[in-house]
N, C-alpha and C positions, 0 to 999 in steps of 0.2 A: 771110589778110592783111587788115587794117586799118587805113591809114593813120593815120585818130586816133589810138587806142590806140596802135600802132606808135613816133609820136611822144612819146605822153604815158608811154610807157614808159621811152623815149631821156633825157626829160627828168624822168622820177622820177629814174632813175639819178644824173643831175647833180647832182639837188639831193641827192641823199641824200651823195654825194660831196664836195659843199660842206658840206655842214650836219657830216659825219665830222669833216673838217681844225676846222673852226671851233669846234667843241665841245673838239676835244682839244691847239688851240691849235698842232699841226704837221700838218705831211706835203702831199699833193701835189695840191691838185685841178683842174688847169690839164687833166692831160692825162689824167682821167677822163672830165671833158666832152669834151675831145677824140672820145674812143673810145667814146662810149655804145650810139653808133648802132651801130654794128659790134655788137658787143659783143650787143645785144636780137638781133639779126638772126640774128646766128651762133645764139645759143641759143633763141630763139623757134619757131626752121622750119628748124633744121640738125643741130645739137648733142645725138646721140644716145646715150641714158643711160637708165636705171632709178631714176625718184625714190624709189623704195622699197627701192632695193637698191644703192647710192654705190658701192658695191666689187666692182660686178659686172662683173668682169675683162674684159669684151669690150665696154665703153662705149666709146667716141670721148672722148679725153683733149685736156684743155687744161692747155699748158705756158705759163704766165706768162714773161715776159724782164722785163720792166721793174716791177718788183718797186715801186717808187713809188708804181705805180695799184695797190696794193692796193685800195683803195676802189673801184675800178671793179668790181673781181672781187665785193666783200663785196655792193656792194649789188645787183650782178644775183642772186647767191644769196640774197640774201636775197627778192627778188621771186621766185625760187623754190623756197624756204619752209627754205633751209638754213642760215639762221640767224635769230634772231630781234629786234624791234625793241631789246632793251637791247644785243644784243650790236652791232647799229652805231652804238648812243648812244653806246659804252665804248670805241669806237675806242682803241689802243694808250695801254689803262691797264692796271694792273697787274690780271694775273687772268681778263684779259677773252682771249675766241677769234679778236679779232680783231686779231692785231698790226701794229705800224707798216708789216712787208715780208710778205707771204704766205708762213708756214709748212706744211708739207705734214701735210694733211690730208685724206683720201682723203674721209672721212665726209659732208665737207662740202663738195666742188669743189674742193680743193685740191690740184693733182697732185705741186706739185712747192714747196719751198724757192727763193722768190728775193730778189734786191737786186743781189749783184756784177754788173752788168750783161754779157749775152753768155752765161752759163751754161745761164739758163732756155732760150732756145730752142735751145740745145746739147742739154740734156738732152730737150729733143724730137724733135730727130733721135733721139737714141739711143732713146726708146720707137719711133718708128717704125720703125727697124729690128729691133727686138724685135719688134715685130707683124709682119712682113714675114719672119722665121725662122721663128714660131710656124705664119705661114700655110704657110710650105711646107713644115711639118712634118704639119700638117693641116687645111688644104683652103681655099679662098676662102672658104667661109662668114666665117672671119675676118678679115674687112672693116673692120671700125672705125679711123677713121681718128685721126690726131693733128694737134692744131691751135696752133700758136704764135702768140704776141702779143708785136710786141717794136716799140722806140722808135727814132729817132736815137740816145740812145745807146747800144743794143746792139748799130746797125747797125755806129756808129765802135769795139766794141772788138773788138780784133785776133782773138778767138776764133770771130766771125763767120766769119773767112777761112773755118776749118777747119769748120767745123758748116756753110758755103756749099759748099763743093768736096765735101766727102763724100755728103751729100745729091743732090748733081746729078750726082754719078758714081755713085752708086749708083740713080740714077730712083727715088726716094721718093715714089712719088704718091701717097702716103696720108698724107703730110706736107704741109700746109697753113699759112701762114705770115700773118699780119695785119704790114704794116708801120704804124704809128701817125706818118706824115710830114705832121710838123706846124712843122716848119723853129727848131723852139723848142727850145734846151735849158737846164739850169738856170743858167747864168751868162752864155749869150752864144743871138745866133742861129745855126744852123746853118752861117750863107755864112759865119760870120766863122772857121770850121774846115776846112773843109772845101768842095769846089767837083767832088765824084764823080759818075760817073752811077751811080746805085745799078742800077735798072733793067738797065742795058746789063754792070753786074756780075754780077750772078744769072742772066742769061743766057749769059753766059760758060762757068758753071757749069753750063749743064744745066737750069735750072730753066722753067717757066713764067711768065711775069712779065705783071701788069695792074694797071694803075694809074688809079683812080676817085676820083670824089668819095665821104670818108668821110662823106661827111654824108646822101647821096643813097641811100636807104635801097632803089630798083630798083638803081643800081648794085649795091652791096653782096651784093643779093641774085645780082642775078647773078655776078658777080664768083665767090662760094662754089657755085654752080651748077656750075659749069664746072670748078671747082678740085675739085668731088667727083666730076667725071664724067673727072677727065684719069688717062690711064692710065700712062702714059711718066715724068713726069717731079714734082717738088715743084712745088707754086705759090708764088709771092710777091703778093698781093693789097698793091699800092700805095695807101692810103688817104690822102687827102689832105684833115688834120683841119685845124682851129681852137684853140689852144690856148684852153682858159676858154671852149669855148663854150657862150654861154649871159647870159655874163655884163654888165654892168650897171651903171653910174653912179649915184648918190644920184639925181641928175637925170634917172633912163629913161635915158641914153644908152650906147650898145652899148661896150661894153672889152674887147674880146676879142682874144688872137691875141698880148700881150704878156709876155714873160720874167717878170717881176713875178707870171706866176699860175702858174706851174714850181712851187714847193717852197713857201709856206707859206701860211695861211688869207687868203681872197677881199678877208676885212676888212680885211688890214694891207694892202691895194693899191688902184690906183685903182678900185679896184670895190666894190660897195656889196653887204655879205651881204644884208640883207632884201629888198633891190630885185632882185638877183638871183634869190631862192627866189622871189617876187611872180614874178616873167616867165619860170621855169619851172615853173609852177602848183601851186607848193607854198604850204602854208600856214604861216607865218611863224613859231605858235605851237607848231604842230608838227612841225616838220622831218622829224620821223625814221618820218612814217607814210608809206603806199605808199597811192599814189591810187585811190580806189575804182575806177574804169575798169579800169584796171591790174591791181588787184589781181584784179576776176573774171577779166580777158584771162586772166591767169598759173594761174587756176587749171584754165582750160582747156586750156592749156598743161600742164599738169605731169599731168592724166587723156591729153591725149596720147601724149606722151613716154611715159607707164606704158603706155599698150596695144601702141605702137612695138615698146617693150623684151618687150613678152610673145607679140608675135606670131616677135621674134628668138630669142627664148628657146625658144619653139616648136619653129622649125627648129632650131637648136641639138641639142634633145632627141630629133628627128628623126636625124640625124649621130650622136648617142651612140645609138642602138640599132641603126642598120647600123653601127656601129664601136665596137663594145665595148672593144677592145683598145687604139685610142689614145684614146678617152674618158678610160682610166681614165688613161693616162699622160700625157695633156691635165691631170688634174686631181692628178695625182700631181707636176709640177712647178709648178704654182701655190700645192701644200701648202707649198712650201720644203724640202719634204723632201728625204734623201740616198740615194741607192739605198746597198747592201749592200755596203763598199766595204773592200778590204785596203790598208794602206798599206805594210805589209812587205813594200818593192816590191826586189826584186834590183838592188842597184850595184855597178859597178867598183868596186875600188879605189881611191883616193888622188884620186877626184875635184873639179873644182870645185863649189860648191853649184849652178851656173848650170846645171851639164852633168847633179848629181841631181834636181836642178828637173825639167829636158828630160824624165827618165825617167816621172819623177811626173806630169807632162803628157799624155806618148802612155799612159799610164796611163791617166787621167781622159777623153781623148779618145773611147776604146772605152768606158766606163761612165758617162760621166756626159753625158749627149745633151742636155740644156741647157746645157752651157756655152758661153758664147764668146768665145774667147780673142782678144787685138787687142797688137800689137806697133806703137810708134811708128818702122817702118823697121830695125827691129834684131832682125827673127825670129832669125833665124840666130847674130846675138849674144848675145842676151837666154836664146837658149837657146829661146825660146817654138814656135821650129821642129819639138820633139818634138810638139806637140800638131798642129800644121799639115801634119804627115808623117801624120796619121792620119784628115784632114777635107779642105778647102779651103777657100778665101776667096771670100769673100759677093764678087759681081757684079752689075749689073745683070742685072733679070731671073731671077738664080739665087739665093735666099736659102738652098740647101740646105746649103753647108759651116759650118762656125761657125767661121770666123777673119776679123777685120776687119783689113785692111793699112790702118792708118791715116793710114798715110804721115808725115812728119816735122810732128806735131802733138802735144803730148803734152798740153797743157791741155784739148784738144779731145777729146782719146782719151780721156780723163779723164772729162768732163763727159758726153759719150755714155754711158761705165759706168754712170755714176750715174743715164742715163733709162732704159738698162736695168733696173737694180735697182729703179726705182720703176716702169716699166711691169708689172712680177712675173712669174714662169715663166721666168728666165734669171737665170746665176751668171755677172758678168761679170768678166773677168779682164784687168789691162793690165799693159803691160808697155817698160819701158826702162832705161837705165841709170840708178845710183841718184842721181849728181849733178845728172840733168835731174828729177828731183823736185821742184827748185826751180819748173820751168815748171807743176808738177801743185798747188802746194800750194793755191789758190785751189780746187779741185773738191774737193782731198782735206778740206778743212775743212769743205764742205756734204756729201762722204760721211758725216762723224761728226755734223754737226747735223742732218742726214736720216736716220742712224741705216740706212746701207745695206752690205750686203754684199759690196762691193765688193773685190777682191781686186786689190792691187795686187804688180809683183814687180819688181824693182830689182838688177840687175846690176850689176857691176865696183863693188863695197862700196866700197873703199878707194884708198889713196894706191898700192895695188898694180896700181893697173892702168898703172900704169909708164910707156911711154915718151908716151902722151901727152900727159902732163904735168899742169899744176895746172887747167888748165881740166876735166881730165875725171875727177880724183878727188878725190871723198868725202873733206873731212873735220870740216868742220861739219855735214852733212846728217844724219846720224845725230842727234844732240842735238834737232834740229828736230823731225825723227818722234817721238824720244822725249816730245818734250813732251807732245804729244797724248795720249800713255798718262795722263799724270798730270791730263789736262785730264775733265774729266766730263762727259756729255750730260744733255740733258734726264730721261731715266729713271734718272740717278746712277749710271750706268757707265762704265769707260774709254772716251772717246770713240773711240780707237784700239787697236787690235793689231800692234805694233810684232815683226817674229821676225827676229833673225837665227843661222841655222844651224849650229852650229860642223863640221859634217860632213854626212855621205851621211844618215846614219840619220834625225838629228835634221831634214834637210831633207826626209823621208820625213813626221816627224813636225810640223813646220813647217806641211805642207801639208794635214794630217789636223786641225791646229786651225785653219788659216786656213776651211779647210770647213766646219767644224763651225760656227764663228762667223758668224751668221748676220746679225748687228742691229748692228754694228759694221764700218767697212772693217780689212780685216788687209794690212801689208805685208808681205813675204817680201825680207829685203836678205841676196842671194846673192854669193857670190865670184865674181870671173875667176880665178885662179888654182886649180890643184889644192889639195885640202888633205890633210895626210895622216890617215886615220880615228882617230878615238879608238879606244882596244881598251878592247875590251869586259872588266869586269871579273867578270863571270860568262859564261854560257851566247850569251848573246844579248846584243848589242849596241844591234838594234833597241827589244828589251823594257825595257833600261836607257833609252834616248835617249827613252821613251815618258813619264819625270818631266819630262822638258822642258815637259809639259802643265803641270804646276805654274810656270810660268816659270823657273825655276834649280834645279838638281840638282847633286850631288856623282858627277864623272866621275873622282875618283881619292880615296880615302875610304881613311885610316889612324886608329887612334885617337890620341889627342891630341895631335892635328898642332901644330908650330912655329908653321907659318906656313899662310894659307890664302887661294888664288889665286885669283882671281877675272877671267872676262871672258867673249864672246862671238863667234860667228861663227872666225873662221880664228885668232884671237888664241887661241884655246882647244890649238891644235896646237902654239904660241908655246911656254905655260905650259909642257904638259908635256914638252917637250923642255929647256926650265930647271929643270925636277921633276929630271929625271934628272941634268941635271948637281949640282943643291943635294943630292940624297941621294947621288950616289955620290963627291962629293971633297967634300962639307961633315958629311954623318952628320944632314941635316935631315929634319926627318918632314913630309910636306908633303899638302894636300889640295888639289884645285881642282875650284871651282865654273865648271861653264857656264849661263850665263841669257842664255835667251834672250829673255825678256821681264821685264824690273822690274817692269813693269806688272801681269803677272798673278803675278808673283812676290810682289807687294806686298796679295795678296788670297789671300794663302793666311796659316794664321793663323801667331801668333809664334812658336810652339814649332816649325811646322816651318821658317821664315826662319834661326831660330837655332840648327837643327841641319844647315844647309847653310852659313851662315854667321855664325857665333858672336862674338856681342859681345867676348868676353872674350879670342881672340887676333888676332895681328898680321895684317890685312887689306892684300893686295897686289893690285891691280885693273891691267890691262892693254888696252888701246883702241888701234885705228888710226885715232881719231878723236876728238874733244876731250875732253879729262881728265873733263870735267861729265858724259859718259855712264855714267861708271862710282861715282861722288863720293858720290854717294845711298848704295849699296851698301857702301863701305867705313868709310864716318865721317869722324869729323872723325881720329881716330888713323890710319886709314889711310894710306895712298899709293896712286894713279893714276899710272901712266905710260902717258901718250899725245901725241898730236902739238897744238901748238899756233900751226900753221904751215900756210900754203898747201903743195904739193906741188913735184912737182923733174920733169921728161921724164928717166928713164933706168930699165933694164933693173929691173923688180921684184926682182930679187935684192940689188942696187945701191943701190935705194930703203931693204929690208929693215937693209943692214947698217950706211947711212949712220943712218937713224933710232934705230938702236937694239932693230929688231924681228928678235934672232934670239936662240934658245936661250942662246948661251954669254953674251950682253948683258944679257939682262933676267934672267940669274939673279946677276950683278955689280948690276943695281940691288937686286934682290930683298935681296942680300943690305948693302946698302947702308943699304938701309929699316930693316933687323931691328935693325942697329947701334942707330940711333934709337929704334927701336919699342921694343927691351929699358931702354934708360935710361927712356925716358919711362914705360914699366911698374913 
């Protein structure tokens, strides 16, 4: 400890902060200075890591919330040599490592993707509970704690609730939380929103709660003392910043603490940029160097941290040789790897996709012992109860089952996935009905720009979930997930994996690519309703339904069919019972395709697209969900028939014949289509 240095640290940070916005003409430097202090502290004499080794799974992780202080984050890594002086000159320009919101970057401190405010320290509960299964699979050595940093605004959005209540019902005390209350937000002050006791909330919850001066650098310290020594419960370290501190008038006089330093460079406000970098000992002409004091401090700092990290690593290897056997399976789940897995798993007959799910689940439950599966309140509906009939659900205390009852949270359940999948050595899997997707899309878009694994599954598909009515079926939702297929990540892949099942097999196989896909989220959109199986047109059923890996296959294949039907999920059961009626009172020769994903459909090359579905005849596509799902697929000569309409409360059979979704209906459009089709050919 050094007071000077200490200081002179707090306030490189600021300037490098200010100097970031100012060069690049946007972004946020108000409440980096805010948070400097914290921030050195934390990392200086807390913040346990291997500077030679970023990716060494058993560090003590930081989850960003407030995605705006990027700069906060860039320039403490940078004082600790993880990035260098051009890349915080280049602050969010094109090319550069350090963009406007922190993108996840393990390499370089970066744990997690943020900006949508409330996610980041979401997805920090969810690594903490990742560490907290990991450990009771083997052994307290795995100690590493996780540490969030979040604003008034992540405190005010609603995803807080659920990331607050799980954490202190679950005693997280390896979950460590920085509040940054600085009563400032970007358009207004706090009081003028809000009048809550945060405090007296998080205690509500379970949590630990203290609340210091952030500026007061023995507070701080202790504050993180005590938050790493509590055993029971999450902290919330209340820090009570200065918006702009730091900052400075043309004429020396102090401007701190005002809305105006929220969201854009110091200079367009009443603050003065070079007077400012002058009164935090930076040098005017060159902003973007780290203060000599500072810079040896840090380099003592960073031979620290390395001998920390090598004395852990010690014991570590100590633990792998009296335990050879979960060593190896310690590191056999952090491979990514899949243990040796059948998916030709025995179904009922004539089931719903939700109840072959279930199967596939207490499947995966007995073999695959990193999973953890999490139901938003609807185990038993979602079907996800197969897997939870074979583990239990995580407890205070008890992290040995892998099922998280998330309770009626689904943006929440969501965003925990995703600190799963980036904490590493767990496959995490949620699960609700497919219309409440709407409450998930905010997580599910930083699954695909995080490029995580995440596995989602989505019950009651359609308008068939009957008597509920329009509030609880699916018929825009599908179109939504689809987009994502056609959306591309950073590495030029589908950002998504969209699958819906047209049967038992295919949901066998569904769930053998959702597996498989490792660097993308896949969702699995299952039925309530039974469906009747496709029959197999050779030997095996399963071994046909295994083309589904190409995204679309040919489930009923004649040579030079009429007509040729196209859809997915339960609409596929639809087709072929209009097959039978169009060949046996019409004399048509009829093919149909099930795809279950366009997306992976559309990355298989053309000759095999065109020998599933062939340009040159009449293209009949069927959806219990907006014509657009299926439009891509048939052309512009085609026809879609699907629904373009809210839903109706009545009996799913009810639903079926009013719409227009039964055998003897859609082979009356079918043949309606052809009328057209043959003139216009």
């Amino acid at each position: 400890m050094n007071k000077q240095n200490d200081q002179q640290a707090a306030d490189n940070i600021r300037a490098l902060a200010v100097a970031m916005v100012e060069k690049a003409k946007s972004g946020h430097p108000g409440g980096p200075m805010g948070g400097a202090d914290f921030m050195h502290i934390l990392y200086s004499e807390f913040f346990n890591y291997d500077p030679t080794d970023m990716e060494w799974p058993f560090r003590d992780r930081f989850f960003m919330d407030a995605g705006h202080l990027s700069t906060l984050m860039y320039a403490q890594y940078y004082l600790l040599g993880n990035y260098a002086k051009d890349d915080v000159a280049n602050f969010r320009q094109w090319g550069s490592i350090t963009p406007g919101h922190p993108e996840v970057d393990v390499k370089r401190g970066i744990e997690n993707t943020s900006g949508p405010l409330g996610q980041g320290h979401t997805m920090g509960v969810g690594a903490a509970i990742g560490a907290k299964f990991l450990q009771a699979k083997f052994g307290d050595w795995m100690n590493h704690k996780v540490y969030g940093f979040i604003s008034d605004g992540g405190i005010q959005e609603e995803v807080s609730q659920g990331a607050g209540r799980i954490a202190g019902h679950l005693g997280l005390s390896n979950f460590i939380m920085f509040f940054d209350s600085n009563d400032i937000q970007l358009s207004t002050s706090t009081d003028e929103v809000t009048t809550e006791d945060t405090a007296m909330k998080y205690e509500s919850w379970g949590w630990k709660v203290v609340t210091i001066d952030g500026h007061n650098h023995d507070e701080i310290r202790k504050a993180l003392k005590d938050a790493n020594a509590e055993t029971e419960k999450p902290t919330l370290i209340i820090g009570k910043t200065i918006m702009g501190k730091g900052c400075v008038t043309a004429d020396g006089g102090m401007f701190e603490g005002y809305c105006e330093l929220h969201g854009q460079p110091i200079g367009a406000t009443g603050a003065d940029y070079e007077k400012t970098l002058e009164n935090l000992g930076a040098d005017v002409n060159n902003p973007f160097e780290i203060y000599p004091e500072v810079a040896d401090f840090y380099k003592n700092i960073i031979a620290e941290k390395t001998a920390k990290a090598a004395e852990k690593k010690a014991e570590i290897n100590t633990w792998r040789e009296a335990n050879p056997v979960l060593a190896e399976k310690l590191d056999f789940f952090f491979s990514g790897e899949l243990p040796e897995l059948d998916f030709n798993i025995p179904q009922k007959e004539g089931l719903a996709t939700r109840a072959a799910s279930s199967a596939v689940l207490g499947y995966l439950a007995e073999n695959v012992e990193n999973m953890i599966v999490s139901s938003a309140d609807l185990s038993n509906s979602d079907k996800t109860d197969g897997f939870l009939k074979k583990t239990h659900a995580m407890k205070k205390g008890d992290f040995s089952g892998a099922f998280l009852q998330a309770g009626v949270a689904e943006l929440t359940m969501a965003c925990i996935a995703n600190g799963l999948a980036l904490h590493g050595g767990i496959i995490p899997v949620v699960a609700t009905f497919f219309v409440f997707s709407d409450y998930m899309k905010p997580a599910i878009r930083l699954s695909g720009i995080q490029e995580l694994g995440v596995k989602y599954v989505w019950t009651h598909d359609a308008f068939r979930v009957g008597e509920d009515g329009p509030t609880h079926q699916p018929i825009e939702q599908e179109a939504q997930i689809r987009l994502l297929e056609k959306l591309k990540n950073h590495s030029g892949n589908p950002s998504f994996l969209a699958l819906r099942p047209a049967d038992s097999a295919e949901t066998n196989v569904a769930w053998k690519m959702a597996l498989e896909n490792k660097n993308t989220p896949t969702g699995l959109i299952l039925s309530r309703q039974g469906i009747k199986d496709v029959a197999p047109q050779g030997a095996s059923r399963y071994q046909e339904a295994l083309a589904a890996e190409k995204g679309g296959y040919l489930v009923k294949e004649v040579e030079n069919p009429d007509v040729v039907l196209i859809a997915n999920g339960s609409e596929v059961a639809t087709l072929i019972a209009a097959a039978e009626i169009l060949e046996a009172e019409k004399g048509l020769k009829v093919n149909i395709a099930s795809v279950i994903s366009e997306g992976v459909f559309r990355l298989q090359s053309k000759a095999y697209q065109n020998s599933v579905i062939p340009q040159d005849k009449p293209l009949f596509g069927l959806t219990a969900g907006l014509p657009v799902n299926l439009e891509g697929l048939v052309g512009a000569n085609g026809k879609v028939f699907g629904v373009d309409h809210f839903g109706y409360s009545a009996p799913a059979g009810v639903l079926d014949e009013k719409f227009g979704f039964t055998g003897e209906k859609v082979s009356n459009e079918v043949l309606e289509y052809l009328k057209t089709a043959y003139k216009t050919a």
